[in-house]
C-alpha positions in Angstrom: -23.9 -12.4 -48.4 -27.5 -14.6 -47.5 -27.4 -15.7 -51.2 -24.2 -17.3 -51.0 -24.0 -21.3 -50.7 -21.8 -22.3 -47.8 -20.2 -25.0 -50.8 -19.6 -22.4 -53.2 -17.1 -20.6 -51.2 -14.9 -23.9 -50.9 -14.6 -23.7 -55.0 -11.4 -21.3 -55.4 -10.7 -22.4 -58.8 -13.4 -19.7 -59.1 -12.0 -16.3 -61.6 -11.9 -14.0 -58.0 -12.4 -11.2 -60.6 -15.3 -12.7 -62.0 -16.8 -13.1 -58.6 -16.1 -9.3 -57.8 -18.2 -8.1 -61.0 -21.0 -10.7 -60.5 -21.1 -9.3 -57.0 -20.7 -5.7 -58.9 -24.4 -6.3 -60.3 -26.5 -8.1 -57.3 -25.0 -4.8 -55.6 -26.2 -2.6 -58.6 -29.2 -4.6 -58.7 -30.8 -5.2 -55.3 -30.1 -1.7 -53.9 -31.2 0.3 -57.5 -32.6 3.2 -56.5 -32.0 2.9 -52.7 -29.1 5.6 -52.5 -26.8 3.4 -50.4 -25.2 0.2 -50.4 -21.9 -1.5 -48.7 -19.7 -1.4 -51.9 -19.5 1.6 -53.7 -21.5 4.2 -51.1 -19.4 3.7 -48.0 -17.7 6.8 -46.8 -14.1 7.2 -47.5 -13.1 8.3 -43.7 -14.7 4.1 -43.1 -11.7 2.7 -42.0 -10.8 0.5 -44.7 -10.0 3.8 -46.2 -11.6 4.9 -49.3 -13.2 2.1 -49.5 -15.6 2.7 -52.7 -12.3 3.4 -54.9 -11.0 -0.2 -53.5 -14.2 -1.9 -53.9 -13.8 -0.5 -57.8 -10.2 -1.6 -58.6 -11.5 -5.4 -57.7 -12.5 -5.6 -61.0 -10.6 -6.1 -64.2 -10.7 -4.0 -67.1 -14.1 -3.6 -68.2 -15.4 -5.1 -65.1 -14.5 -1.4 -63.6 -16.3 -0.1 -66.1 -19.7 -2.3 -64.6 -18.1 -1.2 -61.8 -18.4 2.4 -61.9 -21.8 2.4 -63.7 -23.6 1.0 -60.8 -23.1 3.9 -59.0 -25.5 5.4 -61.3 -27.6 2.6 -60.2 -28.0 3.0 -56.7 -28.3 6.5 -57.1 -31.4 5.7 -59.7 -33.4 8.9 -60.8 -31.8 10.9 -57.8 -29.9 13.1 -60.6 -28.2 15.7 -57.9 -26.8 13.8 -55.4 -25.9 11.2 -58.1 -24.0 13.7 -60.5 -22.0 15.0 -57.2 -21.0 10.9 -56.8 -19.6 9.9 -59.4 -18.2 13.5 -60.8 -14.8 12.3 -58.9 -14.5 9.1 -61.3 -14.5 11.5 -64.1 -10.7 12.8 -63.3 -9.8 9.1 -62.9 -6.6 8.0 -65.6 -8.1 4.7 -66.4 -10.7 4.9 -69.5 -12.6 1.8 -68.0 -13.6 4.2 -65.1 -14.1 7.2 -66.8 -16.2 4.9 -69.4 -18.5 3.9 -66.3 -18.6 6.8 -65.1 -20.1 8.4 -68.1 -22.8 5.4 -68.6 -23.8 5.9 -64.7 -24.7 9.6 -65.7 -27.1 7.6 -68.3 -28.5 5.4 -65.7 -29.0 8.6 -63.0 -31.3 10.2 -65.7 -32.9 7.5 -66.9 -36.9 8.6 -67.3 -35.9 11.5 -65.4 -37.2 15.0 -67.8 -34.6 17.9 -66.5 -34.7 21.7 -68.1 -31.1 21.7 -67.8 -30.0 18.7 -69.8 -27.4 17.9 -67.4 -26.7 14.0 -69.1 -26.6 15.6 -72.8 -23.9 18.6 -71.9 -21.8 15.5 -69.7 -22.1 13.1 -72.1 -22.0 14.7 -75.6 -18.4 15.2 -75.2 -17.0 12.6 -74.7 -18.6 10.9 -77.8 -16.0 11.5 -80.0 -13.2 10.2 -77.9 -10.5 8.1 -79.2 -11.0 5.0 -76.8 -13.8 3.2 -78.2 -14.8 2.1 -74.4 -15.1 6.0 -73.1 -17.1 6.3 -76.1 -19.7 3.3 -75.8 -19.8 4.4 -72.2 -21.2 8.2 -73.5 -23.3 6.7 -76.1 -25.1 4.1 -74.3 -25.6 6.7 -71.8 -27.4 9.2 -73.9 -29.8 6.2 -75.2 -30.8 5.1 -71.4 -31.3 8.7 -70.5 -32.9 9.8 -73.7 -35.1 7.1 -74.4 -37.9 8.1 -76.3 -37.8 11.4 -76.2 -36.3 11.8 -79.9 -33.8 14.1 -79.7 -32.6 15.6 -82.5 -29.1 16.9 -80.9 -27.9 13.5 -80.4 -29.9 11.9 -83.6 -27.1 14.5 -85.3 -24.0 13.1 -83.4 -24.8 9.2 -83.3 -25.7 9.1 -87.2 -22.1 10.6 -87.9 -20.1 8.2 -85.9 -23.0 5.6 -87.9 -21.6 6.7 -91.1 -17.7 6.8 -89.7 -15.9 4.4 -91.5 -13.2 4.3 -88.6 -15.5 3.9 -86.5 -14.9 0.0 -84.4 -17.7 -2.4 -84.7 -18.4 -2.2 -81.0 -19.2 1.5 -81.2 -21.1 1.0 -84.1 -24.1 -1.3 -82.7 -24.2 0.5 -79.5 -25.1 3.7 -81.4 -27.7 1.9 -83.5 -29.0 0.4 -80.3 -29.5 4.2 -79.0 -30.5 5.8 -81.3 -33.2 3.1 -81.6 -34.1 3.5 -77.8 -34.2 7.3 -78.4 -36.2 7.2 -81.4 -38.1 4.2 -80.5 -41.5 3.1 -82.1 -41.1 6.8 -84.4 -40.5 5.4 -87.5 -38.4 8.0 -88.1 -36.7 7.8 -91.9 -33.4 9.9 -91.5 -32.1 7.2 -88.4 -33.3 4.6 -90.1 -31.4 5.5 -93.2 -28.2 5.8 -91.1 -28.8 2.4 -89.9 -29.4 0.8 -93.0 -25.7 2.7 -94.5 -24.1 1.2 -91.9 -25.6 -2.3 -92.3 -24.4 -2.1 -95.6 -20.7 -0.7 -95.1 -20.3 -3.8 -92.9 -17.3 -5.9 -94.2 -18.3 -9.8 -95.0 -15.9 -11.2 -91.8 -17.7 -8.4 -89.5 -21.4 -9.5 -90.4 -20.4 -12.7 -88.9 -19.8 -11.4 -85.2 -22.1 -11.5 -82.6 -22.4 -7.4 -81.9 -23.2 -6.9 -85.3 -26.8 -8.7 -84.5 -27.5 -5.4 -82.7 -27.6 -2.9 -85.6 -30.5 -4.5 -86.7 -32.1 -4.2 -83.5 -31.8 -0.9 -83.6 -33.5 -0.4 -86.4 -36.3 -2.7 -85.8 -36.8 -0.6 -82.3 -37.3 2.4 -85.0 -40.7 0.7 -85.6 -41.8 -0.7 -82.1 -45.4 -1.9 -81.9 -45.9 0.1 -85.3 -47.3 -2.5 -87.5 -47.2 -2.2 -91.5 -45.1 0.8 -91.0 -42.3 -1.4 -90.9 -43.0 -2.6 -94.5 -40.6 0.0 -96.9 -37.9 -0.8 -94.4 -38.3 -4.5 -94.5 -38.5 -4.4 -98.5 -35.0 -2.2 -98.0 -33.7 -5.2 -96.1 -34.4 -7.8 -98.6 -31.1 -6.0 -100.6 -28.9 -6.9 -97.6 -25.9 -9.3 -97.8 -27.5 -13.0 -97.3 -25.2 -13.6 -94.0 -27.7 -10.8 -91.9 -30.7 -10.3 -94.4 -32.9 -13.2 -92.8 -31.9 -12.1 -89.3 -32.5 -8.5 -90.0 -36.0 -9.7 -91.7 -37.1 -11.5 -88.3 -35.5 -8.4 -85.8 -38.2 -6.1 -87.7 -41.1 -8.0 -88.2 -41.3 -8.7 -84.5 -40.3 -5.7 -82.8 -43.1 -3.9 -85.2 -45.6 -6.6 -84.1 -44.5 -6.8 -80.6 -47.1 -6.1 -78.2 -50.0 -6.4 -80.9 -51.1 -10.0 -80.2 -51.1 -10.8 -84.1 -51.8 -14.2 -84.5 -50.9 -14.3 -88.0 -47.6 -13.1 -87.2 -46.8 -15.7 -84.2 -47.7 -18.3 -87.0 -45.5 -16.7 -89.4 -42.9 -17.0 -87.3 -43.5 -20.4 -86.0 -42.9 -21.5 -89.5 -39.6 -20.3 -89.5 -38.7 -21.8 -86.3 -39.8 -25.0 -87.4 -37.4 -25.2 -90.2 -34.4 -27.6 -89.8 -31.4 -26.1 -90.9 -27.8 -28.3 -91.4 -25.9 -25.5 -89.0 -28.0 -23.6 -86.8 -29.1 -20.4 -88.6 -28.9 -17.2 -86.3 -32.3 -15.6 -87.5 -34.3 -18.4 -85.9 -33.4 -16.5 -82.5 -35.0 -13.7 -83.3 -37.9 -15.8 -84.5 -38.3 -17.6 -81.3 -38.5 -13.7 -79.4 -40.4 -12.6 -81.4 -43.2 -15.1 -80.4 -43.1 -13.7 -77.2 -42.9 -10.3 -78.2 -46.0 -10.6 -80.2 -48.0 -12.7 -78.1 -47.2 -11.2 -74.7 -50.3 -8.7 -74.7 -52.8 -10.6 -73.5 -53.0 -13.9 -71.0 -54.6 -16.4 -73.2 -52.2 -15.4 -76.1 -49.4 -15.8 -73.8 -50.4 -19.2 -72.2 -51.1 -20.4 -75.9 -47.3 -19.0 -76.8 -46.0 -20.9 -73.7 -47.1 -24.3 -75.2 -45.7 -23.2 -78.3 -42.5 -23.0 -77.0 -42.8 -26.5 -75.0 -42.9 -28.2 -78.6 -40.1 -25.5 -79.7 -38.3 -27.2 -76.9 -38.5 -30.7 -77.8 -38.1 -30.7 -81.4 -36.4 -27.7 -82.5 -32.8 -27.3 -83.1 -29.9 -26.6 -80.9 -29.9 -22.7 -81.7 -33.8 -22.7 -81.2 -33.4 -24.2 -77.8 -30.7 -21.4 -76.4 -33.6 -18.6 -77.5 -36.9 -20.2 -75.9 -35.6 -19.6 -72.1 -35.4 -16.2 -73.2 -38.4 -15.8 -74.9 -40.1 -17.4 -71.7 -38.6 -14.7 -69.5 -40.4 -12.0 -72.0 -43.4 -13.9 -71.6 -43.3 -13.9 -67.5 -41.5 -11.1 -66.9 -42.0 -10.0 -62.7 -44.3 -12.8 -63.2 -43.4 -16.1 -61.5 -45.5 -18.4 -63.4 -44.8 -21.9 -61.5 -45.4 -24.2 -64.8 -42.6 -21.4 -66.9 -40.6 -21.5 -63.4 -40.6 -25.7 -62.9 -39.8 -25.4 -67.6 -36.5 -23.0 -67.0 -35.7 -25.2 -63.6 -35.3 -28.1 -65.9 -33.8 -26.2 -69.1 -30.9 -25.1 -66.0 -29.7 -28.2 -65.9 -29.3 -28.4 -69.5 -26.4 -30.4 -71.1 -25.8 -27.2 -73.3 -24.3 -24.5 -71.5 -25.5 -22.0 -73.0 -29.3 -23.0 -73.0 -28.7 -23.5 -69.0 -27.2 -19.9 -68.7 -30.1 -18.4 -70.7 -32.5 -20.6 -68.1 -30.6 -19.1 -65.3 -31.4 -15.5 -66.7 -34.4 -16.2 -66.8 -35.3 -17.7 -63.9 -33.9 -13.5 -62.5 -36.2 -12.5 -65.3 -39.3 -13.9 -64.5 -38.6 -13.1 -60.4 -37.2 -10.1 -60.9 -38.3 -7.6 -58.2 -40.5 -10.2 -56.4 -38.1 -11.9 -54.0 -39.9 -14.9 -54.8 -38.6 -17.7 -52.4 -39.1 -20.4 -55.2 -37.0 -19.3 -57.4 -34.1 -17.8 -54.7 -34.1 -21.3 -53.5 -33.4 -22.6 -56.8 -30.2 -20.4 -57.9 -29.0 -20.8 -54.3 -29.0 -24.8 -55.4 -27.4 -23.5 -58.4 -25.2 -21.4 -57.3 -23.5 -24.7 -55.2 -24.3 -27.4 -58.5 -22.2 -25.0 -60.6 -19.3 -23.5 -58.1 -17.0 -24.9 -60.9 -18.0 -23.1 -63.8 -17.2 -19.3 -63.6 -19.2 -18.3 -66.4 -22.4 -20.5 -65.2 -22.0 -18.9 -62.2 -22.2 -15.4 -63.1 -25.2 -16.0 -64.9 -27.1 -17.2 -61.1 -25.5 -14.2 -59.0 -27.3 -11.6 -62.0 -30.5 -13.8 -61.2 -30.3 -13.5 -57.9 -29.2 -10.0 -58.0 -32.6 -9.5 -60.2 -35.1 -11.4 -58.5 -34.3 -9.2 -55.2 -34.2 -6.2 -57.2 -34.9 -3.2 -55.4 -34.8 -5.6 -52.5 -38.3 -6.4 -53.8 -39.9 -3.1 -54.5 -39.2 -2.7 -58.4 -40.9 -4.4 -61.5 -39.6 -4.7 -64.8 -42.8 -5.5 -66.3 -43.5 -3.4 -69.6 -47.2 -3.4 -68.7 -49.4 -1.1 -66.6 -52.5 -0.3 -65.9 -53.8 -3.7 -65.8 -52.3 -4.6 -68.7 -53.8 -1.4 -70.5 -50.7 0.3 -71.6 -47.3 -0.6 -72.8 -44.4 1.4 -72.0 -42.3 1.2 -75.3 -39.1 1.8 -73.8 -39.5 0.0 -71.0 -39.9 -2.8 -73.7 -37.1 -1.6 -75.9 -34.5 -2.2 -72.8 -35.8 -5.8 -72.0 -36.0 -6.4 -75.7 -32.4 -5.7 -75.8 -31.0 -7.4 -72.9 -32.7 -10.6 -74.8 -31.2 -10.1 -77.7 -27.8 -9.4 -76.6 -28.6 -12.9 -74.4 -28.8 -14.6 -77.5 -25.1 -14.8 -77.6 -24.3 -15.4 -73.9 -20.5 -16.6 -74.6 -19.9 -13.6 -76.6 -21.2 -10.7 -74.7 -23.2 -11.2 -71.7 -20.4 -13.8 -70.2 -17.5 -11.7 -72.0 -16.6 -8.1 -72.1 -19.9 -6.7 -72.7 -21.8 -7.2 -69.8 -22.8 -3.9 -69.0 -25.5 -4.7 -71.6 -27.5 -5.5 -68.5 -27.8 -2.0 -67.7 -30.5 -1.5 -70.2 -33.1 -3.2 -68.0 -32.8 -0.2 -65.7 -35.8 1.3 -68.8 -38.2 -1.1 -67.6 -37.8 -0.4 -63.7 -40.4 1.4 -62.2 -42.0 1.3 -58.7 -44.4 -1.6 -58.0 -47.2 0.7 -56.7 -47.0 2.3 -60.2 -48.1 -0.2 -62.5 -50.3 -1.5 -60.5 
């Protein structure tokens, strides 16, 4: 409630739904991991009676699939108690419910190693489904629990609803997207195949739309940090239609250089931001992230990249512009740099909504877990400059929900030891937050905002990367 505006709650041509599920995630966000909250933990004999089922059917459609997920949130890596929670949403009748339900398993187990398997004998079930929303619940589950542990049971089921034809679109790139979390940085041939069959089944109209951007992700988070191993697959790429080839050519070369500090490779890609295109090309977002991706390993790579994006900024085109609050956030991540900070304060403000909601992000990004006062200031002057547009909006509650994330005592920073070692999935799930951020409109803002979710493979306890 402190991070509401007292002018903000005078705007009621506000979506009341939309409020509910912004306030779904700062719930999900600043108590992950703490066990309780006021939403969706209260005890049913409360007297508002039941009150975590009410709290639930506030949201819309998919929003109660959000909804139900952040259960798994609060409950983070406490797999017993968490199981027995949200077990009762499980004999709910709406799929949207039983769809959270399942991806709040995922979130439970996420990093958590358990003889008995209890996510893959839930979750493998319900795979197969006929409601494409039960099913992206299951599968996105099994990639945030299994994350890099390369498991060849659910390598077997993912690459046959890969190679479904019936299979929607939507189901489609979020099993790319886990299988490359599960397999990521393995370089393994048989997913990647599956991957690249289903790139090319893709009709002409569906290479056009936004979630389609993911399938290559997933295949570039085959090859994480891996280098010229990347090279038969990027060849393979080359034979793609021409709508996805350059963007699927930019997704691998920086996920496989990401983390390496290349400076070849952040040159490389520079060129292709630089070009001037008639209508803004998608592959130059990629382009712009993977600048960031590549040069984030070390400080004076990442203050050169910084500047880099500053002149990206002021002459690069409109579609450059949406990506390099993004890329800043990769840069800075639980790392409140004031000069990025004062950069995305400005970029907020924007006259393009979608590079001010990817600034907004951002801002949550490079706070997140800090409860920096700078930046909490800001969004609550954001949340009041912008109490008329709903979608604007729910981009500052997630930032505010982020930057008091574990009401201060979780990082998302990839990085530990001093900057020593990289956690590749921990990567992988900011990596595709960002990229699914590249279309804000389109999925973060419309039904696919439990993308979000994936940052939960980069949390970890401050005192452990320290």
């Amino acid at each position: 409630a402190h991070l509401l505006d007292g002018r903000a709650s005078a705007g009621a041509s506000v979506d009341s739904a939309r409020q509910n599920l912004a306030a779904t995630f700062v719930n999900a966000f600043v108590n992950a991991g703490f066990g309780q909250d006021k939403l969706m933990t209260v005890p049913s004999d409360a007297s508002s009676g039941g009150s975590s089922g009410n709290w639930l059917f506030k949201n819309k459609e998919h929003g109660k699939m959000s909804a139900a997920a952040s259960l798994g949130m609060i409950l983070l890596w406490d797999v017993d108690s968490g199981l027995a929670q949200i077990d009762k949403y499980f004999h709910s009748t709406d799929n949207h419910v039983i769809a959270g339900a399942l991806l709040g398993v995922g979130i439970v187990n996420c990093g958590i190693r358990n003889d008995c398997d209890p996510a893959l004998a839930l979750l493998s079930e319900y795979v197969g489904r006929e409601d494409a929303c039960i099913r992206i619940g299951a599968i996105m589950g099994l990639g945030i629990s299994y994350a890099g542990t390369q498991n060849d049971q659910i390598r077997h089921k993912l690459s046959t609803i890969l190679n479904d034809a019936k299979s929607p679109l939507d189901v489609i790139a979020f099993s790319a997207i886990s299988l490359g979390l599960i397999y990521v940085g393995s370089c393994n041939e048989e997913v990647a195949q599956a991957i690249i069959f289903a790139l090319m089944d893709r009709s002409e109209s569906e290479l056009g739309e936004p979630l389609t951007r993911l399938i290559p992700l997933g295949l570039g988070l085959l090859y994480l940090g891996k280098q010229e191993s990347v090279e038969a697959t990027a060849e393979v790429s080359k034979t793609f239609n021409e709508k996805i080839r350059k963007y699927c050519d930019m997704t691998l070369l920086s996920c496989a250089y990401a983390g390496t500090g290349n400076v070849l490779k952040v040159q490389n890609l520079l060129g292709h931001c630089a070009q001037h295109h008639e209508k803004g090309e998608a592959y130059q977002g990629p382009a712009v992230l993977g600048i960031a991706m590549v040069a984030m390993a070390e400080e004076l790579g990442l203050e050169m990249a910084i500047r880099s994006l500053e002149h990206l900024l002021q002459y690069g085109e409109q579609n450059i512009r949406r990506a390099v609050p993004l890329a800043l956030g990769l840069l800075c991540i639980s790392n409140p740099k004031v000069n990025v900070m004062d950069t995305l304060s400005r970029l907020s403000h924007d006259t393009d909504s979608e590079v001010a909601m990817a600034a907004v992000i951002s801002l949550g990004l490079i706070g997140s877990g800090t409860n920096n006062a700078r930046i909490a200031g800001m969004l609550r002057n954001l949340s009041s400059y912008y109490y008329k547009d709903a979608n604007l909006l729910f981009c500052v509650r997630i930032a505010q929900g982020l930057v008091h994330m574990g009401k201060g005592l979780l990082t998302l920073n990839p990085y530990h030891s001093d900057r020593f070692l990289l956690s590749p999935t921990a990567l992988a799930g900011i990596v595709t937050t960002l990229f699914a951020c590249l279309d804000m409109k389109a999925v973060i803002v419309g039904k696919y905002h439990y993308v979000l979710y994936f940052l939960v493979l980069a949390m970890q306890n401050v005192t452990d990367c320290r």
